[in-house]
C-alpha positions as CSV (number, residue, x, y, z in Angstrom):
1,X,6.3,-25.8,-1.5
2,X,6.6,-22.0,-1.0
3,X,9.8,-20.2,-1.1
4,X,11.4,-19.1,1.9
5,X,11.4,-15.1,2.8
6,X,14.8,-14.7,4.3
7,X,16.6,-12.5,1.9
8,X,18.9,-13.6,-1.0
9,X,22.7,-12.6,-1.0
10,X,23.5,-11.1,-4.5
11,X,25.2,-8.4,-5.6
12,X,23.2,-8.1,-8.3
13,X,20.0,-6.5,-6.8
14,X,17.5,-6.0,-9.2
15,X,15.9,-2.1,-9.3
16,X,12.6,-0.8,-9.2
17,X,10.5,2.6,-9.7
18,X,7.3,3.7,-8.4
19,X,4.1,5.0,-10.1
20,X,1.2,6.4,-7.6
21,X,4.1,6.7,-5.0
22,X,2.4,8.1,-2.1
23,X,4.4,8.5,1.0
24,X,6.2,5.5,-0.3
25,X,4.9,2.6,1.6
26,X,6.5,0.4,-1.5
27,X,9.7,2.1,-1.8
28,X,10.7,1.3,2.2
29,X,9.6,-2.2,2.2
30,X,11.6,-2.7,-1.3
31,X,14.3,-0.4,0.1
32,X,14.3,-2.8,3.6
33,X,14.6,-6.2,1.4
34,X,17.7,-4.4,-0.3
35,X,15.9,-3.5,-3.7
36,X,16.7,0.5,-4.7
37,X,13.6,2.5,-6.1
38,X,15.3,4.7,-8.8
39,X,12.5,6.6,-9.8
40,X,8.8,7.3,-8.4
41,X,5.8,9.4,-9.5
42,X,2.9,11.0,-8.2
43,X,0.9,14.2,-8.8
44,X,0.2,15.3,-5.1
45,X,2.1,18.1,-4.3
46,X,2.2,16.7,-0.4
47,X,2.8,13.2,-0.9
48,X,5.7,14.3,-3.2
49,X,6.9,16.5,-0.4
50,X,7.0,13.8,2.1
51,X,8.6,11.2,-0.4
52,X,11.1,13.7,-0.9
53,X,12.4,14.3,2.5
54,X,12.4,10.3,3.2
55,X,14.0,8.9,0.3
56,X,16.0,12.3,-1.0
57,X,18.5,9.5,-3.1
58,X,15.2,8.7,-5.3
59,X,14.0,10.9,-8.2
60,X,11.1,11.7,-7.6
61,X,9.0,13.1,-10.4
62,X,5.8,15.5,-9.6
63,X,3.3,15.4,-12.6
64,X,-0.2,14.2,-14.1
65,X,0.9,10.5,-14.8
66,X,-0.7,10.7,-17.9
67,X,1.7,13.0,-18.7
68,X,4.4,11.3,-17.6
69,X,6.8,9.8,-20.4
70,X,9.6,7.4,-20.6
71,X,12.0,9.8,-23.1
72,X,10.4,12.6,-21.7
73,X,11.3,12.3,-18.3
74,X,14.3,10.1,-18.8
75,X,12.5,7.2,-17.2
76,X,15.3,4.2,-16.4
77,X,14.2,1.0,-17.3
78,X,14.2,-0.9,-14.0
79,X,13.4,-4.4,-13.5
80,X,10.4,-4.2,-11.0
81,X,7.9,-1.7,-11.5
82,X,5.4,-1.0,-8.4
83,X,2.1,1.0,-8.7
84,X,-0.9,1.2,-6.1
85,X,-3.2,3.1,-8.6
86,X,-6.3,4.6,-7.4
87,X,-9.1,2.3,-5.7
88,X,-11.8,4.4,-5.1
89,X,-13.7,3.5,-8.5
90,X,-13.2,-0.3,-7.7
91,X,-14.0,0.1,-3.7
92,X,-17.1,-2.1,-2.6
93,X,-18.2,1.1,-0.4
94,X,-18.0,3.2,-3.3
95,X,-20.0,3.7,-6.6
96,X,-17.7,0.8,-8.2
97,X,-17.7,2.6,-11.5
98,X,-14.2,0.4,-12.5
99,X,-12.7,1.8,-15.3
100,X,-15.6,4.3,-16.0
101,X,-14.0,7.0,-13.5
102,X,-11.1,8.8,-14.3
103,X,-9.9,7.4,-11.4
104,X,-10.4,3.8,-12.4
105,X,-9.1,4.5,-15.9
106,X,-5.5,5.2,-14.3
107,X,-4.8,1.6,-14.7
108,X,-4.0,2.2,-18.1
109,X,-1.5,4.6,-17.7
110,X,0.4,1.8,-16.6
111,X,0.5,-0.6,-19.6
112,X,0.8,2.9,-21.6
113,X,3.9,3.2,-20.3
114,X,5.2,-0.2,-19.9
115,X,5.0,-0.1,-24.1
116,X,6.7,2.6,-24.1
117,X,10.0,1.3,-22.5
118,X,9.5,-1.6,-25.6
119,X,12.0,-4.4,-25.1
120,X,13.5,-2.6,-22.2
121,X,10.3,-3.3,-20.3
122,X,10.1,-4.3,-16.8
123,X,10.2,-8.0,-15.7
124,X,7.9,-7.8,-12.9
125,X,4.8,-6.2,-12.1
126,X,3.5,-5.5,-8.6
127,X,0.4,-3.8,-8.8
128,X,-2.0,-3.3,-5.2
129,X,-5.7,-2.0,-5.0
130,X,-8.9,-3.1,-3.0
131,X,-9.7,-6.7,-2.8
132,X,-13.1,-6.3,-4.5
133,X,-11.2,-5.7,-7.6
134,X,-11.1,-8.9,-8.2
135,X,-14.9,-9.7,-8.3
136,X,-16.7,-6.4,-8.8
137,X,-18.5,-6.0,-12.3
138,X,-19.2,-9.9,-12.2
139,X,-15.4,-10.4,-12.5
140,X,-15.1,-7.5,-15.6
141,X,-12.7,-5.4,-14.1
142,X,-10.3,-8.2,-13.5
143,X,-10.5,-10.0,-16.7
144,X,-10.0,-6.4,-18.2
145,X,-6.5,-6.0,-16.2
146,X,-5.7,-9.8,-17.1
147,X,-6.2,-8.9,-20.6
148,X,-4.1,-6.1,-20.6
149,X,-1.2,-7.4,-19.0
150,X,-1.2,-10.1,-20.9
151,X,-1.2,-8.5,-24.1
152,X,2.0,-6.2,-22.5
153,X,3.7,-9.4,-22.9
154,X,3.7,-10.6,-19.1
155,X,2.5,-14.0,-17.5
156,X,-0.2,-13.3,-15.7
157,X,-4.0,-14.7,-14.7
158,X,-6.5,-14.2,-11.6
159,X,-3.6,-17.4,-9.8
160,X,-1.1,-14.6,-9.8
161,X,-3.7,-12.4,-7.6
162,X,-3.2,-12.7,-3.4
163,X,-5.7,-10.5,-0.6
164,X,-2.7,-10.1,1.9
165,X,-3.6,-9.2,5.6
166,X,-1.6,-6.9,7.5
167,X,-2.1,-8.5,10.4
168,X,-1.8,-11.7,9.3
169,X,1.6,-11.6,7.4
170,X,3.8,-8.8,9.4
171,X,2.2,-8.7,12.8
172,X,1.4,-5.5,12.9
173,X,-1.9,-4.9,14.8
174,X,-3.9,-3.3,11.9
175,X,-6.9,-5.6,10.0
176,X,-5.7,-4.4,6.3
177,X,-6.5,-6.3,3.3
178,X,-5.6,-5.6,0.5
179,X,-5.3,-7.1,-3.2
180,X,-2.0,-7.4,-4.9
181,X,-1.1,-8.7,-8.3
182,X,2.4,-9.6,-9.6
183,X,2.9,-10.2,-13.6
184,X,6.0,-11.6,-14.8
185,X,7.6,-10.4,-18.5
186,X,7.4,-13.6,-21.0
187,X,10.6,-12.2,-22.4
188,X,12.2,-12.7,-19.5
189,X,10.7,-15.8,-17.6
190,X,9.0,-19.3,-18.8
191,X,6.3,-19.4,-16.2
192,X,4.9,-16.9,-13.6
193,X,6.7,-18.5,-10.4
194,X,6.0,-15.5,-8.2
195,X,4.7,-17.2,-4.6
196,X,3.1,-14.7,-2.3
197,X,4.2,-14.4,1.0
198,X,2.1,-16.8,3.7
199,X,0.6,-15.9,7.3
200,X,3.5,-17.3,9.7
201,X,1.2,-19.8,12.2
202,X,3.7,-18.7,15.0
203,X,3.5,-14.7,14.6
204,X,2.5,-13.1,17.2
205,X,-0.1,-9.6,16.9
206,X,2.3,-6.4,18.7
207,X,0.6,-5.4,21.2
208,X,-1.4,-1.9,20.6
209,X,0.0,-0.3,23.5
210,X,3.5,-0.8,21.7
211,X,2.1,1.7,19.3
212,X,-0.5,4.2,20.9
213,X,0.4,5.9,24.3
214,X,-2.4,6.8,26.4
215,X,-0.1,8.8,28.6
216,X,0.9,11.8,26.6
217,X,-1.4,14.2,26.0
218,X,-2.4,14.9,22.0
219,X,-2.7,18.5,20.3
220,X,-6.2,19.4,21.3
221,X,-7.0,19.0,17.7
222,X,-7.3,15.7,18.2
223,X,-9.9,15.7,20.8
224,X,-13.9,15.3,20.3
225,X,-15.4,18.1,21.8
226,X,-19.0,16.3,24.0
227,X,-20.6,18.6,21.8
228,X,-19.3,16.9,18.6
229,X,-22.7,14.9,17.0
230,X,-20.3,11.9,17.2
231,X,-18.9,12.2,21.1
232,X,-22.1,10.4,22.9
233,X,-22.1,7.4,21.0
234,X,-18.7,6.8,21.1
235,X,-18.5,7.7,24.9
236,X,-21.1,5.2,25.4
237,X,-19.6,2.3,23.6
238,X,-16.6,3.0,25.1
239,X,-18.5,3.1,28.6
240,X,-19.9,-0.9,27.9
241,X,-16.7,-1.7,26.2
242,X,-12.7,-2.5,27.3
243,X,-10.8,1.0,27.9
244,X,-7.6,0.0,25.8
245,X,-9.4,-1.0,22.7
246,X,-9.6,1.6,19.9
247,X,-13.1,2.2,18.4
248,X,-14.3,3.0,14.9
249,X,-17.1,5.2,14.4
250,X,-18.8,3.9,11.3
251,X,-21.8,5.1,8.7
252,X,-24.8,4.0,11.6
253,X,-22.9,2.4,14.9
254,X,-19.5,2.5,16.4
255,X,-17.3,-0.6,16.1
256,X,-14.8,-1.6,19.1
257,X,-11.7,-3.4,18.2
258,X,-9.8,-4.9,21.4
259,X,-6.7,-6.2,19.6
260,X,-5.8,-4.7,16.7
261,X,-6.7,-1.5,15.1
262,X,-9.2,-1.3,12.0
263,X,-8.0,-0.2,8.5
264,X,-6.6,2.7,8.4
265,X,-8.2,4.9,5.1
266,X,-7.7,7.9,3.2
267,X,-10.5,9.8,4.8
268,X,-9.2,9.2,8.3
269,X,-8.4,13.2,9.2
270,X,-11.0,14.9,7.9
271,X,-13.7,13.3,10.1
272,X,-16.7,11.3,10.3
273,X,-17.1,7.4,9.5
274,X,-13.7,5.4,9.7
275,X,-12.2,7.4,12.2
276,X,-10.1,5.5,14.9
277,X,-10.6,6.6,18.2
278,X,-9.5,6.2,21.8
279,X,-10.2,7.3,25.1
280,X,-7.1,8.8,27.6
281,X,-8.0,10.4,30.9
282,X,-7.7,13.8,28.5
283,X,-10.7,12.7,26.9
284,X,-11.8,10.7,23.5
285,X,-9.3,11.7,20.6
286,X,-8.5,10.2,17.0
287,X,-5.5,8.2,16.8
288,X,-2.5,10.6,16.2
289,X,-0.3,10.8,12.8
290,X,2.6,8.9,14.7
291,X,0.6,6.2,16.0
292,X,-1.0,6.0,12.3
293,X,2.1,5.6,11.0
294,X,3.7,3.2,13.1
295,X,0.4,0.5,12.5
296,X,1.3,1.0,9.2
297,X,5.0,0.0,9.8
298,X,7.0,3.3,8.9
299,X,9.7,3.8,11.4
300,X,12.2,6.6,11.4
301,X,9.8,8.6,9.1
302,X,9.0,12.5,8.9
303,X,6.8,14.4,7.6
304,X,7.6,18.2,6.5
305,X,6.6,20.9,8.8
306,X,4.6,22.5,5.2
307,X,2.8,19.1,5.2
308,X,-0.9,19.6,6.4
309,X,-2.2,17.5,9.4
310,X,-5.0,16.0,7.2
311,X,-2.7,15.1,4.2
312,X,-0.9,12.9,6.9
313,X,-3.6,10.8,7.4
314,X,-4.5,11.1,4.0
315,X,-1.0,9.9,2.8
316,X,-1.2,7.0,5.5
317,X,-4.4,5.7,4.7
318,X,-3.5,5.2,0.6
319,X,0.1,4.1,1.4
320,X,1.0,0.3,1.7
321,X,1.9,-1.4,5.0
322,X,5.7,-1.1,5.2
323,X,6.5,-4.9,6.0
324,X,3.7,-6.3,3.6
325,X,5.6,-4.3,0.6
326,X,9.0,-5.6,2.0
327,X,7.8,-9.4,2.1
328,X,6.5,-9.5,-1.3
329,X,10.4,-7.3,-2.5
330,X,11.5,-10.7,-1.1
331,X,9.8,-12.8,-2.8
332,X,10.5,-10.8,-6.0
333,X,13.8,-11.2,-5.1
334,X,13.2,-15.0,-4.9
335,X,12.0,-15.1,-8.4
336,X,14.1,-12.7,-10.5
337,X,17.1,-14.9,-9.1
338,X,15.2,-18.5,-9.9
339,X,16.5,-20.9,-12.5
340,X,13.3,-20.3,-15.4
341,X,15.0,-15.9,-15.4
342,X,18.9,-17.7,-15.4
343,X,18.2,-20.3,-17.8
344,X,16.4,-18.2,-20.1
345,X,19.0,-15.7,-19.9
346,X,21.8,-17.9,-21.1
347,X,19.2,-18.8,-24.1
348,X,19.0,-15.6,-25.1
């Protein structure tokens, strides 16, 4: 039997910090449950500019993580340690060079400095990337992480890996999937008991108009001109297709998506494939940074006025959906308060 998700009453909240922070997509949905983010990293000068002027109570340090240290930076030892590290060398579209990339090799980074907190190492690990992760290589890159972790001195095996849907576990009308795996510190617990949050048979997808307005016109940046190589196809599909549905312009076709919008990715603002588009009687335009957002559940969120357009998108596309980080923080929750972390307190 699963645990429940509705959020556990005690004052003592465990804390967290953030590595590959983004925009923060972790730190609000851990920050919603009631779990405070002490600490976050990332290198990008504009994701550390947005995180900043969202969560100004949370340290947030700017730097290569490889050259980020735990005496060096005066890292706090926190008892949940987030990190979405990069997924572009695991991505099935990509050249799935795993840990061959630079990129890929991040990963590492990771266990590097879990070692270095030594005993005062974190005592669970939620880690998120692109479901074919867990499969690309013939399975190598996965048995590589297990092997890893486990040697880090955390429970953890391919059971304690989960491909959550947006859609399917918030509501929120955006087909994401991605991969998520939570490790558990042997020092700490007897057994991995992490459960991952389940689709709810009841929810309900929001409707799309509740998060894209069709009657307000968009900076005219936003707008395909009909001389843009991409206007006539999408014109046309949109012609045989439903008006309110937003449609993707992929590598060879465009894709139309009636219900819910398709996921949203890095490369989203600086044109071509993945684009999400939509037709108001101004004319066909790319979804706009608000809308972005809001599919990807951040309310009550602002982005500096030094903050490029395309870093937006950019910095949406990477970040995690907002109440898919908050229902695994409660289920986090759920587990650092079970009886195998209690009992094996009072052992120790």
């Amino acid at each position: 039997m699963s645990r429940s998700n509705k959020k556990v009453n005690n004052d003592s909240r465990p804390t967290a910090g953030a590595l590959f922070a983004g925009m923060g997509g972790f730190c609000r949905g851990f920050q919603k449950s009631g779990i405070n983010t002490l600490w976050a990293n990332d290198n990008n000068e504009h994701a550390s500019c947005t995180f900043r002027a969202n969560y100004p109570d949370v340290r947030m340090i700017e730097k290569d993580v490889c050259d980020l240290s735990v005496s060096d930076d005066k890292l706090e030892p926190v008892d949940i340690l987030t990190a979405g590290f990069p997924c572009q060398s695991f991505s099935h579209a990509g050249h799935k060079r795993g840990f061959g990339d630079d990129r890929g090799a991040l990963f590492f980074q990771i266990i590097r400095l879990i070692e270095e907190f030594g005993k005062n190492k974190p005592k669970i690990l939620v880690l998120e990337n692109v479901p074919y992760l867990a499969n690309g290589d013939y399975g190598k890159w996965l048995k590589t992480i297990t092997a890893k972790i486990q040697l880090a001195g955390y429970w953890f095996d391919r059971n304690n890996c989960c491909t959550l849907r947006t859609d399917e576990i918030s509501g929120l009308p955006q087909g994401r999937e991605r991969l998520f795996m939570v490790a558990a510190s042997a020092d700490a617990f007897y057994c991995n008991d992490f459960t991952f949050p389940e689709p709810e048979p009841n929810a309900k997808l929001r409707p799309l108009s509740k998060f894209i307005s069709r009657n307000k016109k968009s900076p005219a940046r936003d707008y395909l001109s009909p001389d843009n190589r991409y206007y006539k196809a999408i014109d046309e599909k949109i012609e045989r297709g439903d008006a309110k549905s937003i449609y993707q312009l992929r590598r060879y076709y465009v894709r139309e998506y009636p219900t819910k919008c398709p996921t949203l990715t890095a490369n989203m603002g600086g044109g071509g494939h993945n684009v999400p588009f939509i037709k108001d009687r101004w004319g066909i335009r790319r979804l706009s940074v608000e809308e972005c957002a809001g599919l990807q559940g951040f309310e009550n969120f602002d982005f500096p006025s030094e903050v490029p357009t395309g870093e937006r998108y950019r910095q949406i596309g990477n970040a995690v959906s907002v109440p898919v980080a908050e229902k695994l923080a409660l289920s986090c929750l759920q587990l650092y308060n079970s009886r195998c972390f209690s009992q094996r307190r009072k052992v120790a």
